[in-house]
N, C-alpha and C positions, 0 to 999 in steps of 0.2 A: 580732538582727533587722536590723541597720544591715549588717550583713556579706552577708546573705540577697539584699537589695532588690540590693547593688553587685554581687551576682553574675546576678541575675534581667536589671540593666541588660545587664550585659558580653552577655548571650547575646543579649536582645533587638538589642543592638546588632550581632553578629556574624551572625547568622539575619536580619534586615530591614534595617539600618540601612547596612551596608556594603555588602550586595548594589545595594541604592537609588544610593548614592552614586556607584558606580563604574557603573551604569547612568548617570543622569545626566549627568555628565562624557561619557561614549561617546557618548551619544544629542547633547550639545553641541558635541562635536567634530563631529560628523554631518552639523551644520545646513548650513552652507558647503556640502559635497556634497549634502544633499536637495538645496538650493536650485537648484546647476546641474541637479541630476538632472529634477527638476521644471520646468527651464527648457526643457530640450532636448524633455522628454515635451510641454510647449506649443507647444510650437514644430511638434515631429512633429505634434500634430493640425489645425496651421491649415495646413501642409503638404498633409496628407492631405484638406481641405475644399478646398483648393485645386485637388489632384488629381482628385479626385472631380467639380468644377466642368469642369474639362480633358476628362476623360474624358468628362462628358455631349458636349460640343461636339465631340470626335471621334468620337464612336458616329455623333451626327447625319451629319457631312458624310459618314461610311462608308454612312450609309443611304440619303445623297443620290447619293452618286457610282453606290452599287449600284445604283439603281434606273435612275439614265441610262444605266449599261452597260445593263440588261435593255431598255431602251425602244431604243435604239441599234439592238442584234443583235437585235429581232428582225422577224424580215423581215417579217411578217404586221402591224405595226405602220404606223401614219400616224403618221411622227416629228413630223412639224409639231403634229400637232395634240394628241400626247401631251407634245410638251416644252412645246406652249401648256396646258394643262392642269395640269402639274406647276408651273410658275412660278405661277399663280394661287392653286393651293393650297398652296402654300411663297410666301406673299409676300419672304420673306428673299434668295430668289434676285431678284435685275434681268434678271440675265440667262443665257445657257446658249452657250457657244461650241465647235464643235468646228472641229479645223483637222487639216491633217497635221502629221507633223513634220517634215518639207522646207521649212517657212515659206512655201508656193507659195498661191495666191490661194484655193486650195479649202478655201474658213473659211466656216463656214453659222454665223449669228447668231440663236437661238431666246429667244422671251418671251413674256411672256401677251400681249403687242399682237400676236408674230406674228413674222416674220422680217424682219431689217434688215439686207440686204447691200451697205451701200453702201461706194463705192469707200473714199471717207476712213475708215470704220470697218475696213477689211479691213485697209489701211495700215498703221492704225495697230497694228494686232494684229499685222501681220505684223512692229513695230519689237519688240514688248513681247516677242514669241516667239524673235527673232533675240539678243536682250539676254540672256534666259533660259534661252538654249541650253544650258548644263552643266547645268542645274537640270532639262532634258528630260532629257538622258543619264543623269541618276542617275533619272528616272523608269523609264526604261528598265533599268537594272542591278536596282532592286528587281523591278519587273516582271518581268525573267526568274527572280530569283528565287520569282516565287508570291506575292507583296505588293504588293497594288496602294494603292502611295502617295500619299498630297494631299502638294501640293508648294502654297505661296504664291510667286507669281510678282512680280520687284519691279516696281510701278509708277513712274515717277518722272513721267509725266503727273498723278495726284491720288494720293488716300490711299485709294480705292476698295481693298479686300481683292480680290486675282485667284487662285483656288483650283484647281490643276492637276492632274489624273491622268488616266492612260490608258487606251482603249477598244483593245480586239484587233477585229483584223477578222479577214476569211478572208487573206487577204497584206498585210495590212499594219496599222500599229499609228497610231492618233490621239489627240489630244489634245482632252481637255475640259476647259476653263475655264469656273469657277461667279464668276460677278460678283454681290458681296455686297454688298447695302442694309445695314448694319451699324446703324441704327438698328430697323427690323423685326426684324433676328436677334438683337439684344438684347431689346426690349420682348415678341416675340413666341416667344423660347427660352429668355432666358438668366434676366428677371426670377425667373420660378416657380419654376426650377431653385435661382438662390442664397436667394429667400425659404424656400422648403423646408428647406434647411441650417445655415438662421439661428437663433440663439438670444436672448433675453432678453439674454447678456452680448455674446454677437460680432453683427460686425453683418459682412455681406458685398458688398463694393463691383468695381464697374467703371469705369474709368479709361480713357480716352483721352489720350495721355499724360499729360499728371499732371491732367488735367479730368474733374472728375468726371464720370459718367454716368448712373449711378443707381446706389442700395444698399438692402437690404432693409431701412432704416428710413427715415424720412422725415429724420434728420437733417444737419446740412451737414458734411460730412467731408471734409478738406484729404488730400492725400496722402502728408504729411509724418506722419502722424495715422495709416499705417498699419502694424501690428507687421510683417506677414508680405506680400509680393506678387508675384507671377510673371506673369510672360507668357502671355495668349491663345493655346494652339496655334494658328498656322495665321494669326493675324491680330496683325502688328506692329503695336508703338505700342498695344495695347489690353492691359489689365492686370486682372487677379484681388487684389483685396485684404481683407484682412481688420483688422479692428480692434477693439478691444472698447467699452464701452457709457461705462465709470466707468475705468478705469486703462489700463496697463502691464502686459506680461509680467512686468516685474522686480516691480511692485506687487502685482499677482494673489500671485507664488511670495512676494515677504517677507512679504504677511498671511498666508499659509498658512501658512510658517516658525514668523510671530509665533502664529497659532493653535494650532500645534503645540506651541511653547514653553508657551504657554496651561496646555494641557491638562495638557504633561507637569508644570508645575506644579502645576497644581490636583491631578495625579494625587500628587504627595511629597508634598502638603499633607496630601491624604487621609490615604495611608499612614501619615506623621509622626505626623498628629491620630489614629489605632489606634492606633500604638504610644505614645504619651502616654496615650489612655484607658486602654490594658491595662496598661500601668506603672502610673497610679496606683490605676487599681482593684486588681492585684495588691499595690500598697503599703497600700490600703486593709485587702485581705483576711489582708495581714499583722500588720498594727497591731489591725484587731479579736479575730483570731485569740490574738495576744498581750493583748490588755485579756483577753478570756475568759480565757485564763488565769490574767492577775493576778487575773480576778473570781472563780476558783473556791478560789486560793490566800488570797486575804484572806476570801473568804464561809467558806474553811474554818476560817479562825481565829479569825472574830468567833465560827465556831459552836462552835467545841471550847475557847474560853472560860469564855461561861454551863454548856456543859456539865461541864468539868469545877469549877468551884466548885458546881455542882448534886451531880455525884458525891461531891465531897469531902465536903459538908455532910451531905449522907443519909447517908455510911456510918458518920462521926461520930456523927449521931442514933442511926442502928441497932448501933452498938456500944456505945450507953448509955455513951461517955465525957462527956455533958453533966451536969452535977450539978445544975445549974440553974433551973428554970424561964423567968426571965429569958434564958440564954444562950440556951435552947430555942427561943422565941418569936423571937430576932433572928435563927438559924439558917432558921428556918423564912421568915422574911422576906426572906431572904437570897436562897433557894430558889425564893420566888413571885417575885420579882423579877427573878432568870435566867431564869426560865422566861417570862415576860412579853417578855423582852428575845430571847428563842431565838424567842418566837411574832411580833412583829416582823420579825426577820429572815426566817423562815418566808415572813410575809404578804408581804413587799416583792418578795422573789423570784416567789413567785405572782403577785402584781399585775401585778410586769412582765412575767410571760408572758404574763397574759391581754393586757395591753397593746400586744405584741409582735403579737400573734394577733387586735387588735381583737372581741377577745371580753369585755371588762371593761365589764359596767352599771354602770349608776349608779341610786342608790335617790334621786329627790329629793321630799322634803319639807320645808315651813316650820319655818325652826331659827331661831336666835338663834345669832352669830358669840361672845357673849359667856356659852353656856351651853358651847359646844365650847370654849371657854379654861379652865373651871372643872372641864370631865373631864378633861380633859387633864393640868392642874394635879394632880389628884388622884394621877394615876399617876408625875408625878414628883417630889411632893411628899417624898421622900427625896433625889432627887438635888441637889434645888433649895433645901434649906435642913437641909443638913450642914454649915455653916459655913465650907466652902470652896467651894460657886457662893452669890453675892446673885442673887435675882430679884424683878424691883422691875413688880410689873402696873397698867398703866393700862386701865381699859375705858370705853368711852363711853356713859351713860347713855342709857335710851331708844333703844338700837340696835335699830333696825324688823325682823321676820323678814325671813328669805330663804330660798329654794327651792337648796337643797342637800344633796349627800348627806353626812350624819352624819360616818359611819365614813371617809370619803376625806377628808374634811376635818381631823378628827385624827390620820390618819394623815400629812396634809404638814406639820401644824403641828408632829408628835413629831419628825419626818423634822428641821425646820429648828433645834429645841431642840436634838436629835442633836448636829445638825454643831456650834451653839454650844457647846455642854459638850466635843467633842469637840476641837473645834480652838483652845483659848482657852490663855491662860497660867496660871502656877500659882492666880491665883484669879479665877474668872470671874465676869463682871458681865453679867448678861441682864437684857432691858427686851422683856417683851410687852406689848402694846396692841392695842386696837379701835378703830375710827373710819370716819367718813363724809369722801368725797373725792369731790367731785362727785357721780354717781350711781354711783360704788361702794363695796362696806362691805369693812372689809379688816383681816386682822391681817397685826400686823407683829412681825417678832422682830429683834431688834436685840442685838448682842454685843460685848466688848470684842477678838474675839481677834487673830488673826495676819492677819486680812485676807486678800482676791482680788484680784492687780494685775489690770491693765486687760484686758490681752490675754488672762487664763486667764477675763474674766468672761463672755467672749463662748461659751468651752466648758464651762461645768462644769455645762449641761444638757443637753448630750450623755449617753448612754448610756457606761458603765463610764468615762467621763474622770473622774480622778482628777488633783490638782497631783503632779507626778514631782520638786521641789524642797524646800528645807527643811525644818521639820517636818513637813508635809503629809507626804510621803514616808514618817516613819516610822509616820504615823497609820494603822492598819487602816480599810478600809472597802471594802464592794462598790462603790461606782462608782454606785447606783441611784440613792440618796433623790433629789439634786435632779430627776433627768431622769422619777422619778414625780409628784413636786411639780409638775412641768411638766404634766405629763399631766392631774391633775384638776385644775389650775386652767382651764386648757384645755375641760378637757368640761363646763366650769361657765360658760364663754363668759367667763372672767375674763381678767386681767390677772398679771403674776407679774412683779415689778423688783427689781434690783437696786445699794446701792448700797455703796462699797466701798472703801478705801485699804488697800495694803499696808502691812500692823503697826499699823495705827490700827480694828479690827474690821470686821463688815462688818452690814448692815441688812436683812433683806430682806422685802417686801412682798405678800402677797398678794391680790387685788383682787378682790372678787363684785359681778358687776350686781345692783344694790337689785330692779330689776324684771325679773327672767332670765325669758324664754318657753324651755323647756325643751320 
């Protein structure tokens, strides 16, 4: 059996245990890589929200530019009163300038107040144009090629955003500059846009240089405080940031790691605790496997015992070699008393089927614990006083009925006689008794013999557990009586104790409620 389970382990271990392992270990080597892997994939998405933010703010000024080209060319148009109109309902725009690109005074200044062409204003437009000159020429390079590009034009008069691209005429080509209120193009574009993108965990900010502006949460966010940030197309000095609610990129990815690690633990735990269950159930279903067997191989030989001094004696009588009458009569006694001993062994094995099968009634009726000692006695009354067992009976007077079944009741008290005669030295000393212990009535059978050490007393009402040491060992027995003793003291709502020293006998008690509601 011992050889069976070490080979059952090797496989388990070869089929689950090693494949686990060296999982494990790979998936741990791994973690360092998730980790950046998972860093770089965070990083691309607040990238990507960033972009996304970009992109809304260039679609707009491409919607803005288009529409002054279309208001511009066309001729059937009152520009004044359409580019006054447009600035109203874009309050983001301040203002709408177009000039040549010669830098020459022909600069028309459009807003929802109206036109403002004064001299200082033309001036000054005309230094900011001169200043920006290469930054028209490359308007001009895209332009020919078919991409009409917003250019930001540097200011170094304030911080006002100045937003440049090209108008084609019939001969000749102009420039429009968008002068941005950049607090209306925030509150009145940008807020909805980054709250829209916002989540629970990121929160999405605007920055003026490093001053805040607004973010789509109410809370106070330094700029130092932000994971990811980029530059406003089109408008310096204004910044795209994002940050999260509770941590860190690096924090987010190590509890993910640590969740991971988490899991994959709990996940060897799992596997671990199967293969522990299936090993010991499989060790279970070999150790029972093996008692049945012990239990068919010693049931076989308590039985082919009685049966053959049953045989022997009958063919003795039927060949009339007795001369006897005396010898006759012990033969014959012989005979009832194997056969008494074979219908035991019989019944214990049925019992425990039905027991096994929760199919065994119970008949209860008002007995006396001290008239079941006196049947009982009767049927051992040969074993019990051949001059090699003493049995010495104390009963207690006056023992009140009780509601139990008869026949289970002598059959655990033979069951415990059994084992004393059975496991005693060359001459045994049995002590049964009756008696009241609180409110239960109880016999007790008490024996000189080889005793139950400590640790076997906790098993030997176990089914087919038998002691596998000293003499126990060469003792025949099925492995039953005690684990039925168990059973009807049990369905009696009783008690069953034990007590015990190795080599000094052992005592055992069986306990009935005086008042059993059955």
């Amino acid at each position: 059996m011992l050889s069976s389970i070490k080979k059952i382990g090797i496989v388990i271990f070869i089929i689950v245990l090693l494949p686990l392992t060296v999982y494990t270990v790979y998936q741990l080597n791994n973690l360092s890589d998730n980790e950046k892997f998972l860093e770089n994939v965070y990083n691309e998405q607040l990238n990507t929200i960033i972009f996304s933010v970009n992109q809304y703010v260039d679609d707009l000024l491409q919607s803005w530019s288009g529409r002054i080209i279309n208001i511009y060319n066309n001729d059937n148009s009152d520009i004044q009163n359409e580019f006054t109109n447009f600035c109203s309902s874009n309050p983001s725009i301040s203002l709408i300038i177009i000039s040549d690109t010669l830098f020459s005074n022909d600069i028309k200044f459009y807003s929802k107040a109206g036109q403002n062409n004064s001299e200082n204003a033309i001036t000054r437009m005309q230094n900011i144009l001169k200043s920006n000159s290469e930054k028209i020429e490359n308007l001009k390079k895209f332009k020919n090629l078919g991409y009409n590009r917003i250019e930001t034009l540097s200011n170094k008069l304030d911080d006002t955003p100045l937003l440049s691209f090209l108008i084609n005429e019939e001969n000749n080509i102009r420039v429009a500059i968008l002068v941005i209120n950049m607090d209306e193009f925030i509150n009145k574009n940008l807020v909805s846009k980054i709250n829209s993108i916002s989540s629970n965990d990121l929160i999405v900010s605007v920055f003026h240089n490093e001053e805040l502006i607004t973010n789509s949460s109410n809370s106070e966010i330094q700029f130092s405080d932000l994971i990811e940030h980029k530059n406003i197309w089109n408008f310096p000095n204004y910044y795209l940031g994002v940050s999260t609610t509770s941590a860190t990129i690096q924090d987010i990815v190590k509890e993910r790691s640590f969740i991971n690690m988490i899991i994959l633990a709990l996940l060897n735990l799992i596997i671990i605790s199967g293969v522990i269950f299936l090993f010991i159930s499989i060790n279970r279903e070999i150790k029972l496997s093996q008692l049945k067997s012990d239990f068919v191989s010693n049931v076989s030989h308590e039985i082919r015992t009685p049966l053959s001094l049953i045989g022997m004696f009958a063919e003795t009588l039927e060949l009339h070699r007795v001369t006897t009458e005396e010898k006759k009569d012990e033969y014959y006694r012989i005979i009832r008393k194997e056969t008494e001993r074979l219908t035991r062994i019989v019944n214990s094995i049925l019992n425990f089927s039905k027991m096994e099968s929760n199919s065994k009634k119970y008949k209860f009726e008002k007995n006396n614990l001290n008239n079941i000692i006196d049947e009982v006695l009767v049927t051992y009354q040969h074993e019990l006083n051949n001059g090699k067992n003493i049995c010495l009976i104390k009963k207690l007077d006056n023992l009140p009925d009780i509601e139990i079944d008869k026949e289970a009741i002598m059959e655990a008290t033979m069951n415990l006689i059994d084992n004393a005669i059975k496991y005693c030295h060359d001459k045994c000393e049995i002590e049964i008794s009756t008696g009241i212990n609180d409110n239960f009535a109880y016999i007790e059978v008490k024996d000189n013999g080889i005793g139950i050490s400590k640790e076997n007393q906790k098993k030997i009402f176990e089914k087919f557990f038998r002691v596998t040491s000293g003499n126990v060992h060469n003792t025949k027995g099925s492995g039953l009586g005690l684990s039925l003793v168990k059973h009807i003291v049990e369905a009696h709502n009783g008690i069953i104790s034990v007590e015990s020293k190795l080599g000094n006998g052992s005592k055992f008690r069986l306990n009935f409620p005086i008042n059993n509601l059955t």
